[in-house]
C-alpha positions in Angstrom: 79.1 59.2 68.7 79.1 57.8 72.1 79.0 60.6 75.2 83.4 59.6 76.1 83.7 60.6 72.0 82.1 63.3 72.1 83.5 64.6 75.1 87.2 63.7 74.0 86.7 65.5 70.6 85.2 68.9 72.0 88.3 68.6 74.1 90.6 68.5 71.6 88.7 71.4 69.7 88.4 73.9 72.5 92.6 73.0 72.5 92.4 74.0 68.9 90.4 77.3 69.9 92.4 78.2 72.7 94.4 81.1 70.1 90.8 82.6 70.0 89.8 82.4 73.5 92.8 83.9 74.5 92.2 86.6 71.6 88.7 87.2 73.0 89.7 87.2 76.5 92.1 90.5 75.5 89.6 92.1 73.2 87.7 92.0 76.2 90.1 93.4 78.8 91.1 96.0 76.7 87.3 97.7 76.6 86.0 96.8 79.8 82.5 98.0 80.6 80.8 99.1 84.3 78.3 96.8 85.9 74.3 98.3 83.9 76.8 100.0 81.5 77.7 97.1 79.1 76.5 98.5 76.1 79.2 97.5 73.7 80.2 93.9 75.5 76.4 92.8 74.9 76.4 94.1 71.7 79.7 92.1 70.6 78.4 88.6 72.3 75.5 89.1 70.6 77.0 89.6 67.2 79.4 86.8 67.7 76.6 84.4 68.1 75.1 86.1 65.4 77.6 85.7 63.0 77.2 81.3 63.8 73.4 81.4 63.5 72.9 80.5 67.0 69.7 81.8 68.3 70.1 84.3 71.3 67.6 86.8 73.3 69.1 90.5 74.1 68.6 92.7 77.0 67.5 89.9 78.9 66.6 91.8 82.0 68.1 95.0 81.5 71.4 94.0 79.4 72.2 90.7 79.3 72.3 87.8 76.7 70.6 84.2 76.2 71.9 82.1 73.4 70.3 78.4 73.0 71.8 75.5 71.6 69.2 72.9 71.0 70.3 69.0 70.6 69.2 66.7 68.2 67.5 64.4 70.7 65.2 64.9 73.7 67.1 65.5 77.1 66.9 68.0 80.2 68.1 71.7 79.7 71.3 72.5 81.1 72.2 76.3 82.1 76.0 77.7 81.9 76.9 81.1 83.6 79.6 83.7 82.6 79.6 87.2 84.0 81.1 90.4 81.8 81.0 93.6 83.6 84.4 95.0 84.9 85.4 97.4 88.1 86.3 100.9 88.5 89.9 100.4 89.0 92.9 101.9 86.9 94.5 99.3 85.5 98.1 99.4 86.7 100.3 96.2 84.8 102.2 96.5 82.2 100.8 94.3 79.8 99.6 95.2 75.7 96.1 94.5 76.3 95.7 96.5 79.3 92.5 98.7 79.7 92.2 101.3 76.9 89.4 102.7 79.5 90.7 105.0 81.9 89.5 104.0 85.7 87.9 101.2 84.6 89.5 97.3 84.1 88.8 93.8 84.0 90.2 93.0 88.1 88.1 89.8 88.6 88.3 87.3 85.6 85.2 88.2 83.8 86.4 89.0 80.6 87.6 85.1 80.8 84.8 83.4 82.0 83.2 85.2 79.0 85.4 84.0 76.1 85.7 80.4 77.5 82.0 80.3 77.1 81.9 82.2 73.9 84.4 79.4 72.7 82.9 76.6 74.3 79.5 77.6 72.7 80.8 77.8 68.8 82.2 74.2 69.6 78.9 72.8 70.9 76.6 74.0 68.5 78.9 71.8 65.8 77.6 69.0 68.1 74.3 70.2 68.6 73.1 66.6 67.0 74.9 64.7 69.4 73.1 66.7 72.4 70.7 65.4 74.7 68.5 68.4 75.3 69.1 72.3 75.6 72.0 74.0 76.9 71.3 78.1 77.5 74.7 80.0 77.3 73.7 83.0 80.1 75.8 86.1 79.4 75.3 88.3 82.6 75.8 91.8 83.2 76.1 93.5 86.4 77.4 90.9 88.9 80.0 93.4 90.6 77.1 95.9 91.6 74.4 95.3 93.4 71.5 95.0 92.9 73.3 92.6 90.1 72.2 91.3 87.2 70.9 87.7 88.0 68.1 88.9 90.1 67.0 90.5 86.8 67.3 88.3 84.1 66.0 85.5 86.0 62.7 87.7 86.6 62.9 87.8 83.0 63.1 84.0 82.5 66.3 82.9 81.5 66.0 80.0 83.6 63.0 79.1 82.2 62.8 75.5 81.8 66.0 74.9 83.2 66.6 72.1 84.8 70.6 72.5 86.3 73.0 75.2 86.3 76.8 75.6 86.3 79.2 78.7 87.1 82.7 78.8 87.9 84.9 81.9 89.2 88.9 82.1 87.4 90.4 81.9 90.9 93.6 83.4 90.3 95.4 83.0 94.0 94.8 79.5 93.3 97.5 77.2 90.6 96.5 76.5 87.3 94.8 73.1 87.5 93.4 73.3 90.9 89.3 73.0 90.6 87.7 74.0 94.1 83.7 72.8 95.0 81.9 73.0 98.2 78.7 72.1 99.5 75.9 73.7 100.7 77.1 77.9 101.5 80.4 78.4 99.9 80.4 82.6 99.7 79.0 84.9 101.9 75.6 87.3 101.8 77.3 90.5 100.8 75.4 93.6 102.6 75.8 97.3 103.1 74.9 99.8 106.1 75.3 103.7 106.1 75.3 105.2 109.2 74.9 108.8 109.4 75.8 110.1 112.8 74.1 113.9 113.1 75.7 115.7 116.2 76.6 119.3 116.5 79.8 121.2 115.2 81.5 123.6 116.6 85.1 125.6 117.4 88.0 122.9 117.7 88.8 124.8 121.3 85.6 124.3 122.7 84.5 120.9 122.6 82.2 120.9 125.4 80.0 123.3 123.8 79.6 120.3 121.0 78.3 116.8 120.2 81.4 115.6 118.2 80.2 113.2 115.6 83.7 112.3 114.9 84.2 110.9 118.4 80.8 109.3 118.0 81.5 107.3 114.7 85.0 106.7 116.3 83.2 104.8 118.9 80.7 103.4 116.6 83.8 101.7 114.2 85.1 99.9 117.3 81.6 99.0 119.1 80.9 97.2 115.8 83.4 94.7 116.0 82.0 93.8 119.8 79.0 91.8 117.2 80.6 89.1 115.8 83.3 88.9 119.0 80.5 88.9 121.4 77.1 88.8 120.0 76.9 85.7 117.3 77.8 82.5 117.8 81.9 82.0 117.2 81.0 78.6 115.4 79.2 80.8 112.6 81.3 83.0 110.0 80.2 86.6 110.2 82.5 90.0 109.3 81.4 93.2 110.0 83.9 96.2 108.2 83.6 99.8 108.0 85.0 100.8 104.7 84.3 104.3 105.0 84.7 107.3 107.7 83.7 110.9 105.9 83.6 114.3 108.1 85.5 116.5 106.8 86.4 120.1 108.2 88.5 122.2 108.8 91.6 121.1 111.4 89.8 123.7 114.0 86.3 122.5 113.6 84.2 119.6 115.2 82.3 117.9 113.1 78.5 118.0 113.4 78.2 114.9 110.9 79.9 111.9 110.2 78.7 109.2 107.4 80.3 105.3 107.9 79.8 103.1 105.3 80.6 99.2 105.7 80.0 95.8 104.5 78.6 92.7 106.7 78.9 89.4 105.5 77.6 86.2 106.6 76.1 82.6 105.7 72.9 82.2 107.7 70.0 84.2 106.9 69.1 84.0 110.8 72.6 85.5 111.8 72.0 88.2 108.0 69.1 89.0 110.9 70.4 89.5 113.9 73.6 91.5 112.9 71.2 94.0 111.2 69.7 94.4 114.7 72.8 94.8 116.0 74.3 96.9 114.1 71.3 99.7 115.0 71.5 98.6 118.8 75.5 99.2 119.2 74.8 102.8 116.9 71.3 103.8 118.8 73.4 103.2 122.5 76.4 105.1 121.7 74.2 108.3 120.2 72.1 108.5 123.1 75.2 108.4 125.2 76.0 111.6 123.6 73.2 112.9 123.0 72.9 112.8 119.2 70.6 111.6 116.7 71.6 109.2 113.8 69.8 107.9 110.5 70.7 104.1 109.6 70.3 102.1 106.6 70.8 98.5 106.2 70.9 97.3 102.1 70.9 93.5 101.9 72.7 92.7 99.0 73.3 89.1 97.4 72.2 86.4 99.4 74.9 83.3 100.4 76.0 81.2 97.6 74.5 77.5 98.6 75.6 74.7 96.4 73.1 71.9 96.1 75.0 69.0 97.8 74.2 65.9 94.8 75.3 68.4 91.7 78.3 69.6 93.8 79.4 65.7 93.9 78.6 65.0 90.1 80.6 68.3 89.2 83.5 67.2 91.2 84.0 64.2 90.3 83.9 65.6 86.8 86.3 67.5 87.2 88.9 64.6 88.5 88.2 63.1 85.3 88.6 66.7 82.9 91.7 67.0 81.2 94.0 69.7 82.7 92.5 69.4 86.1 95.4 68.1 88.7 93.6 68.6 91.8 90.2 68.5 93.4 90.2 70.3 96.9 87.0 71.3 98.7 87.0 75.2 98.8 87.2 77.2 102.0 84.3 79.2 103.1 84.6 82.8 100.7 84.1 86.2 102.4 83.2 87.7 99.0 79.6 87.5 97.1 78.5 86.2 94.4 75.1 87.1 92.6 75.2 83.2 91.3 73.4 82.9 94.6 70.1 83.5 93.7 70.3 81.4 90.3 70.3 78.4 93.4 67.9 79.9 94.6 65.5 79.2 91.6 67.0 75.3 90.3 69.8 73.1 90.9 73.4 73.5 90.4 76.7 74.4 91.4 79.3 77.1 92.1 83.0 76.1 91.4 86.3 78.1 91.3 89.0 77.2 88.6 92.9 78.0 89.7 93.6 80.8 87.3 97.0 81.8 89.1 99.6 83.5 86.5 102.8 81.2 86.3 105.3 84.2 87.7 104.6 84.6 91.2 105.4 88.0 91.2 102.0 88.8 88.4 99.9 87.2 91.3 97.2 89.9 92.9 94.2 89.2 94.8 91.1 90.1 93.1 90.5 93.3 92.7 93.6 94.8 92.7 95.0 97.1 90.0 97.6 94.7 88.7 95.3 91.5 88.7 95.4 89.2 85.7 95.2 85.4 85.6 96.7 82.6 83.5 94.8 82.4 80.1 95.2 78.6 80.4 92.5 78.1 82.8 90.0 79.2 80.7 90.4 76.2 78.5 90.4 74.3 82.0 86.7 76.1 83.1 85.6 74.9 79.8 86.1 71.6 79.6 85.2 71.0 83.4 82.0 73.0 82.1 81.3 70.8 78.6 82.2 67.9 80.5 79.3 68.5 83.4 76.7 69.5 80.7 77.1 66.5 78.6 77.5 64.0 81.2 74.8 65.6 83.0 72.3 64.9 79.3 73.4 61.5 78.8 72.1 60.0 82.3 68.8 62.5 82.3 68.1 63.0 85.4 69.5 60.5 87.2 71.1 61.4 90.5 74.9 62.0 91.1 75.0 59.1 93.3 74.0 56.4 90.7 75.7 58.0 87.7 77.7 56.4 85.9 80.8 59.2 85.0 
């Protein structure tokens, strides 16, 4: 069967399949699992690959899940990524396979990306002869959290041998149909800083007999924003939030501690750098302005997502030619992070985001939001876009992008 046949016919079953994606997908979202807590989701890929005599590894680095589908000729090894953790969030929609799981739901996709690949990798290994080489199915735990689960399971060598890898995010803000690529960074490093302000309490009355750490962190929230406005250069991305303020006492009371907790993000490892600098420069000013003492902690979490420039331009132009797909757009720069970022790190590949968006407007949230949920059809669009890379990718070896022939 030539590659076009192939391709055309694993098309037409993942079509045929799409009842049981969709039925995986829910089975999923209905027992959602926290990131280095997915106990029973690795236990159920495992037995579903099980049950089709497809060889797999378990607890690969902590708690994910290798299978392997080998082809019947010689060819390069081709890697494909799905994530299955889910969030503490209550699930709010009103929808029967919301979370059974009280404070915990499927807000990002996961549970999709999972049961397209699950699908996708029944189909292929009833095709294994007509493969060119390897294709390893990663099932990875533990991307909402850092440290993450990459990191990990690539320690423990599930890219071993591995020649090209390709992930794709359900992008539900985006339409159904829309495929989204960029080159080179595409999301952002995701870090965390705690600052702990330590001043000295007091009665609410008498504030000049106290160092108000209140007032302090007050100062310290605002300061911080002075980084990326006045410190880093305005031609590269950089945000710098402080999602949490905690002092409590009493309304009468001045606090003598005050504990902010934020996020930075940015693409450059230079400007990663220098914020962490600046971040203790603006806190270590304003506390000796008043005379306190602080404790500060900077977490780097995942690095930038960086797409290697001659796989992003084979995978899009894949994608123009995958059933389903309507349009091809290069993606805007992402805020959020993405522990697909050290996979790069290690061998070549690609990123992408697939338009998940629900088809009534009023079902689409953001990511991360209590009533999120995406349009089931994409999945069978991430699949194809994903069977169509791997096999085009096998049938012209290792040939570059440029002088391929799709």
């Amino acid at each position: 069967m030539s590659a076009a046949a192939l391709k055309q016919t694993i098309d037409q079953q993942l079509d045929r399949h799409y009842d049981e994606m969709v039925k995986l997908r829910r089975h999923f979202h209905q027992h959602p699992e926290l990131s280095f807590q997915e106990k029973k989701t690795a236990a159920f890929i495992a037995s579903y690959y099980k049950a089709l005599g497809i060889p797999i590894r378990t607890n690969v680095g902590g708690g994910g899940v290798l299978a392997y589908i080998e082809g019947g000729q010689p060819g390069p090894v081709i890697a494909l990524r799905a994530d299955f953790d889910a969030l503490p969030i209550q699930d709010e929609k009103e929808a029967p396979y919301r979370s059974t799981v009280p404070g915990v739901m499927h807000a990002c996709g996961h549970d999709g990306h999972t049961a397209a690949l699950l699908v996708l990798a029944k189909i292929l290994n009833q095709h294994a002869d007509g493969l060119k080489g390897k294709i390893v199915m990663i099932h990875q735990h533990a991307e909402e959290y850092s440290p993450g689960g990459a990191k990990p399971m690539i320690e423990d060598g599930c890219l071993d041998g591995v020649d090209v890898i390709f992930g794709t995010h359900l992008w539900a803000t985006e339409p159904l149909g829309t495929v989204q690529y960029r080159t080179g960074p595409m999301m952002a490093a995701s870090d965390r800083f705690t600052i702990t302000i330590n001043g000295k309490g007091g009665h609410g009355a008498q504030p000049h007999k106290t160092k108000d750490a209140v007032l302090i962190g007050s100062q310290i929230v605002t300061a911080l924003q002075n980084i990326v406005s006045r410190r880093l250069d305005p031609t590269q991305p950089a945000v710098i939030s402080t999602g949490s303020f905690l002092a409590e006492n009493s309304f009468n009371v001045i606090a003598d501690k005050a504990v902010l907790i934020g996020t930075a993000r940015s693409f450059s490892e230079d400007i990663r750098t220098l914020i962490e600098k600046e971040i203790e420069e603006v806190v270590k000013g304003i506390c000796s302005m008043h005379d306190a003492s602080f404790d500060y902690l900077y977490e780097r979490g995942y690095p930038a997502v960086c797409n290697h420039p001659q796989e992003t331009a084979f995978l899009s132009e894949i994608a123009r030619k995958t059933e389903g797909v309507q349009k091809v757009t290069e993606s805007e720069l992402q805020m959020g992070g993405e522990d697909f970022a050290y996979y790069l790190q290690h061998v070549k590949g690609t990123f992408f985001f697939t338009g998940a968006s629900p088809e009534n407007p009023e079902n689409i949230y953001p990511h991360h939001h209590p009533k999120f949920d995406i349009n089931e059809k994409a999945m069978l669009i991430s699949a194809k876009v994903m069977v169509n890379a791997a096999i085009t990718y096998q049938q012209q070896g290792k040939m570059s992008a440029a002088s391929a022939d799709i």
